[in-house]
C-alpha positions in Angstrom: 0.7 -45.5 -37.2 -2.7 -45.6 -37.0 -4.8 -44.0 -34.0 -5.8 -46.4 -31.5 -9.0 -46.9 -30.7 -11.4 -50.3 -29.9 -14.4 -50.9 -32.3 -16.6 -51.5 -29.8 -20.4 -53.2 -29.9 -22.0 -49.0 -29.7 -19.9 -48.5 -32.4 -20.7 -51.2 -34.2 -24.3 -50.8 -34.0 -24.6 -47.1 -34.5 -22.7 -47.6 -37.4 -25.6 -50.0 -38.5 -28.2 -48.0 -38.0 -26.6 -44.9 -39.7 -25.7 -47.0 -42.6 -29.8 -47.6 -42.8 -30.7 -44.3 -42.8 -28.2 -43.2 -45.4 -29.3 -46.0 -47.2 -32.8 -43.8 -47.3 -31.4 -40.7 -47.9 -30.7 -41.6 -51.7 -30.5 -39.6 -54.6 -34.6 -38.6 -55.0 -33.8 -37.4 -51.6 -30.9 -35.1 -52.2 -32.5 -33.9 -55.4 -35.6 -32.5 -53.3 -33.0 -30.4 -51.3 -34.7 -27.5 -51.1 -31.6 -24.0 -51.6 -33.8 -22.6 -49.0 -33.0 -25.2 -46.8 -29.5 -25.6 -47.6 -29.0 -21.9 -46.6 -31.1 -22.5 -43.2 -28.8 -25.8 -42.9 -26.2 -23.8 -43.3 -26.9 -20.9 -41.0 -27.5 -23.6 -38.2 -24.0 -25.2 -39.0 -22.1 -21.6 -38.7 -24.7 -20.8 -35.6 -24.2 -23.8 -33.5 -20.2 -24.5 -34.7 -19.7 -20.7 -33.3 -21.9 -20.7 -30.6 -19.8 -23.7 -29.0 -17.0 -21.3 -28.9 -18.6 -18.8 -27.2 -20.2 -16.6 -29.8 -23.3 -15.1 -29.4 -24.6 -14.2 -32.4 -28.4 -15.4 -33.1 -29.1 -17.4 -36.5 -31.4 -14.1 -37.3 -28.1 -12.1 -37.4 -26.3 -14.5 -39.0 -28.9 -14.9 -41.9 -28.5 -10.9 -42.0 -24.7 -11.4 -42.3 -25.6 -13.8 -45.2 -27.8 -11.3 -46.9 -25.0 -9.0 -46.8 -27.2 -6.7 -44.2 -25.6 -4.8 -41.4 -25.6 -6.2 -37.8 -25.2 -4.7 -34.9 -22.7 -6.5 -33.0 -19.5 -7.3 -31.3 -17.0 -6.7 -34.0 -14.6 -10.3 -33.1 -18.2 -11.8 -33.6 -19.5 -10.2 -36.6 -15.6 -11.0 -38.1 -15.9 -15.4 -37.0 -18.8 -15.1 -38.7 -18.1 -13.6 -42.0 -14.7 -16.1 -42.1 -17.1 -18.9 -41.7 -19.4 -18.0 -44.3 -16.0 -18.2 -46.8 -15.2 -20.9 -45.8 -19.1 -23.0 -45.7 -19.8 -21.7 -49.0 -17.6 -23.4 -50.4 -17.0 -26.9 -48.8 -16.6 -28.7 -51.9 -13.5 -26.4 -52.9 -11.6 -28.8 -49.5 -9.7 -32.1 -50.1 -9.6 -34.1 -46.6 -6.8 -36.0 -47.2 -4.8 -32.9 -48.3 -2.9 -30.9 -45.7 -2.8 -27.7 -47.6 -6.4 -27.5 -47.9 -6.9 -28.3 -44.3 -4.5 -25.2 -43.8 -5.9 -22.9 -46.1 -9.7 -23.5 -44.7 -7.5 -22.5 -41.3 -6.4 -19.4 -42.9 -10.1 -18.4 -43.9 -11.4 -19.6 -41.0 -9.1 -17.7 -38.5 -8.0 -14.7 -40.5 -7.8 -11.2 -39.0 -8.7 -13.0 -35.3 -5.4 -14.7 -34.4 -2.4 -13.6 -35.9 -0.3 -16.8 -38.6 -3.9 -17.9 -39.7 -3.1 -21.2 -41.2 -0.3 -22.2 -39.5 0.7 -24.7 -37.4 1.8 -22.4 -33.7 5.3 -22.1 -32.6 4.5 -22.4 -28.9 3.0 -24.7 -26.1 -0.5 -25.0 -25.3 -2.6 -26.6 -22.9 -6.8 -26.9 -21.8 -7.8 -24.9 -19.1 -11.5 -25.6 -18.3 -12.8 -23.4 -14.8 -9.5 -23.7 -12.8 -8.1 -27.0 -14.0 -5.7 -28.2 -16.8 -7.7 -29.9 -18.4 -5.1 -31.4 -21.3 -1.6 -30.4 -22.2 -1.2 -30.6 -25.9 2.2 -32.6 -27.5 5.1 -30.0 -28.2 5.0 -27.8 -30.9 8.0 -29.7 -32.6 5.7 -32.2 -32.7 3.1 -30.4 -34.0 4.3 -31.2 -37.8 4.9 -34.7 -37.5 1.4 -35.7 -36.1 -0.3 -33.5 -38.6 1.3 -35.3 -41.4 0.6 -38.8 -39.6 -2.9 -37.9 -39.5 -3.6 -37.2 -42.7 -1.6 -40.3 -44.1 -4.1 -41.9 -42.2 -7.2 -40.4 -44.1 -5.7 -41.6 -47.0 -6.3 -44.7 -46.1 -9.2 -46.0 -48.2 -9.7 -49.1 -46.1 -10.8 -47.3 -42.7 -14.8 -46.6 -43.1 -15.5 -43.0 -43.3 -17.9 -42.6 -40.3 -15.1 -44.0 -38.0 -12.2 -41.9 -39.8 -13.7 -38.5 -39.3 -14.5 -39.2 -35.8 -11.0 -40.4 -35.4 -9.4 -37.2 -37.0 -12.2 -34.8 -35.2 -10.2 -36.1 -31.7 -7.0 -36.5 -33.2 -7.1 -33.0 -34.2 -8.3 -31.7 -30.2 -6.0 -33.7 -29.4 -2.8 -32.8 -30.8 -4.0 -28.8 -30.9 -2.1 -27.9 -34.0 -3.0 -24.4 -33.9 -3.5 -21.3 -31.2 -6.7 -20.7 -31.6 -9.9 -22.6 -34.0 -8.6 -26.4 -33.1 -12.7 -27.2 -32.2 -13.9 -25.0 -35.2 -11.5 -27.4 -37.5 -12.6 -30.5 -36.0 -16.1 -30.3 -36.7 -15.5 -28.4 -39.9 -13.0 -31.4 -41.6 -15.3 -34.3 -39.8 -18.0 -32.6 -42.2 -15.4 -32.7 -45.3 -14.3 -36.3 -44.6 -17.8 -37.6 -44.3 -19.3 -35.7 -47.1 -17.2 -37.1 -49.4 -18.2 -40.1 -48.8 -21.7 -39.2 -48.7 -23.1 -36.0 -50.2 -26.1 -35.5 -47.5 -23.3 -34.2 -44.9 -22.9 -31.0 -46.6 -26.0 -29.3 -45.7 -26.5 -32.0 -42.3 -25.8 -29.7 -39.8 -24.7 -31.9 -36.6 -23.2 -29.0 -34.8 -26.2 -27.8 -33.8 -26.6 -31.5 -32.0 -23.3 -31.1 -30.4 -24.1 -27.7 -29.2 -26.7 -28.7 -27.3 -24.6 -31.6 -25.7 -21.6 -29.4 -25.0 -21.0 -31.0 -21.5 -21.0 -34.7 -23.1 -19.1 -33.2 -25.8 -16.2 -32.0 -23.9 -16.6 -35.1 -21.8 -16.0 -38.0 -24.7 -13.1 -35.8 -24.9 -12.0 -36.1 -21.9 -12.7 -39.7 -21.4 -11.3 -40.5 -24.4 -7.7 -38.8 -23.0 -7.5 -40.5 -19.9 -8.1 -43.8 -21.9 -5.3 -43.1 -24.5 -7.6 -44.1 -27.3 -10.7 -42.3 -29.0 -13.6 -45.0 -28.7 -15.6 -43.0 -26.3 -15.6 -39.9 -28.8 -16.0 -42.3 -31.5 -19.6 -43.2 -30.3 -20.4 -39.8 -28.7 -20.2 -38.7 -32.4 -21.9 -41.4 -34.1 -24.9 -40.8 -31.7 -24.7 -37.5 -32.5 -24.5 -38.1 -36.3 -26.8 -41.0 -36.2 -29.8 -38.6 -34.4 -29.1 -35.3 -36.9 -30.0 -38.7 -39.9 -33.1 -39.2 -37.9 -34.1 -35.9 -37.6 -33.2 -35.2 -41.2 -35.4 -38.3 -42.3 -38.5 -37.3 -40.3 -38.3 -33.7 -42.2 -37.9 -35.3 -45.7 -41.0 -37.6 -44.9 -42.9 -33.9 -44.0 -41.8 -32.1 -46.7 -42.0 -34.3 -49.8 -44.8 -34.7 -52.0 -47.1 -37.7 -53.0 -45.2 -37.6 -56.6 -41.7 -37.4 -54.4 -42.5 -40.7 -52.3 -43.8 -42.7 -54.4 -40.9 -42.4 -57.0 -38.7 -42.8 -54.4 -40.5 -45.8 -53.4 -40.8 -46.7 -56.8 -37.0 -46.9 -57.4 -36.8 -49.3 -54.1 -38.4 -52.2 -56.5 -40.5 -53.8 -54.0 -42.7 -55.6 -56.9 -45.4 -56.1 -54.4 -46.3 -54.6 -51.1 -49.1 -53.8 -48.6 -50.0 -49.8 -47.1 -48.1 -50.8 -44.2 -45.1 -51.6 -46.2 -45.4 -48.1 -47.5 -45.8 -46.4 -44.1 -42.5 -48.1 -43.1 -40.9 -46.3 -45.6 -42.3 -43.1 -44.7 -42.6 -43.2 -40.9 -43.9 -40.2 -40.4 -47.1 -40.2 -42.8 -50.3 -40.9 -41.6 -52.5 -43.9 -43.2 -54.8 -41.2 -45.4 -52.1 -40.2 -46.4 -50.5 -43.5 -47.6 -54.0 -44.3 -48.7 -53.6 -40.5 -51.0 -50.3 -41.6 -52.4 -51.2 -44.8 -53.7 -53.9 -43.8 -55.2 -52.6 -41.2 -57.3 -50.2 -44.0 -57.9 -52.9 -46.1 -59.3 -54.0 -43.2 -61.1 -51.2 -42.7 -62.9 -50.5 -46.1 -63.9 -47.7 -46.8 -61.7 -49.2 -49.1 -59.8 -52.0 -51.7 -59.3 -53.9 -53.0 -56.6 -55.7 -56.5 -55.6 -57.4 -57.3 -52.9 -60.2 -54.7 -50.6 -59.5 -53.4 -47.4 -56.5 -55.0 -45.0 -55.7 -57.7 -47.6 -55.7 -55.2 -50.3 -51.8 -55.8 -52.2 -50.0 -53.3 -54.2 -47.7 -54.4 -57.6 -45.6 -52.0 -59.4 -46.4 -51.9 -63.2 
């Protein structure tokens, strides 16, 4: 059966807009991926996916850990970290819609810090946040059934990707299949499910967005119990994905060169254009520096111009 849940209007439109911005983040993009920023990506991914849980490791110790250096530390700390480095290092090696992968990223994940590391536990659980239970997880003879259900459902190849990994991030708090590392998974498989679909999610590191919105976090969660359905979490996490795109997008348009934008630009085939059409593109550049690009566009015989000052029009060759 598939999870309920309402597409509502917020949903609707954030899907929008993060459709638009992947739409941008193309292949001249991904190609410009600097490893230097994959591996500070990454070390915010680990940092802020850890720190949720209560770790308190800095991102200059976990870079150490990286760089195989020694850290001073608590040892339980030092060991989540090292577990997730395995297991980040190698997200293309995971299959979403295959339960054994999901359980063997567990094992890694978890191992030497809860005893039966990938596997599904064998007793009851249930939330406690302060002095309240906060959510009684389903039985663990459930436990087996659900899982499989849930991953029948990310099989299924008409549900949009965006929505599906929100849907198995709650599904998964939800149903707490394991002792210990349910919130870890979550945001881990959301990551495999939506990189997948689109490669820019493997070095997006959205965690760090939900770390610093822990209390809404655990609040969509919450919401989204009472409710019996997951449409609140649905858009927390879309906002949340839809803002780490934004902030990925303004970086790009930092960080790239003349050469970089205007073949990217290039490859949109707008056969004729103004500077301001340009500048929408690349939001963050300033007119001289629009102005730069195309000339060295001219230059270089890529483009042509007509026109002087604000009625000056660009043509690709």
């Amino acid at each position: 059966m598939k999870p309920p849940y309402n597409l509502s209007p917020k949903i609707l439109q954030l899907i929008t807009s993060i459709s638009e911005k992947l739409g941008e983040v193309n292949a001249t993009y991904l190609s410009k991926q600097s490893p230097q920023l994959r591996k500070a990506n990454k070390i915010k991914t680990i940092h802020s996916s850890l720190q949720i849980e209560g770790n308190t490791l800095s991102e200059d110790q976990i870079t150490a850990l990286i760089e195989n250096k020694r850290v001073v530390g608590p040892k339980k700390e030092i060991l989540e970290v090292m577990n997730a480095i395995k297991v980040y290092d190698n997200l293309t090696v995971y299959k979403s819609a295959s339960e054994k992968s999901f359980l063997k990223a567990h094992q890694i994940l978890m191992n030497h810090l809860i005893e039966k590391s990938g596997k599904y536990r064998t007793k009851g659980v249930g939330i406690v946040k302060g002095s309240k239970l906060e959510h009684v997880a389903p039985s663990q003879k459930q436990v087996p059934y659900l899982m499989k259900d849930l991953f029948e459902y990310v099989k299924d190849k008409d549900e949009l990707p965006l929505i599906k990994s929100c849907v198995f991030h709650y599904e998964l708090e939800f149903i707490h299949p394991f002792i210990d590392g349910n919130g870890r998974m979550g945001r881990l498989w959301q990551t495999i499910i939506l990189m997948e679909a689109y490669p820019v999610f493997e070095f997006l590191p959205f965690e760090t967005l939900i770390s610093k919105t822990q209390k809404e976090y655990y609040k969509s969660l919450s919401l989204s119990d009472n409710a019996g359905k997951s449409t609140i979490f649905i858009e927390y996490m879309l906002n949340v994905i839809n803002k780490s795109l934004e902030v990925l997008l303004k970086y790009k348009s930092r960080t790239l060169k003349n050469t970089d934008r205007l073949s990217y630009f290039i490859n949109k085939n707008i056969r004729q254009f103004t500077r301001k059409d340009y500048m929408a593109v690349f939001k963050d550049i300033s007119t001289a520096t629009a102005s730069r690009d195309l000339k060295v566009g001219i230059e270089q015989k890529l483009l042509k111009k007509a026109g002087k000052k604000s009625k000056t029009l660009y043509k690709l060759v």
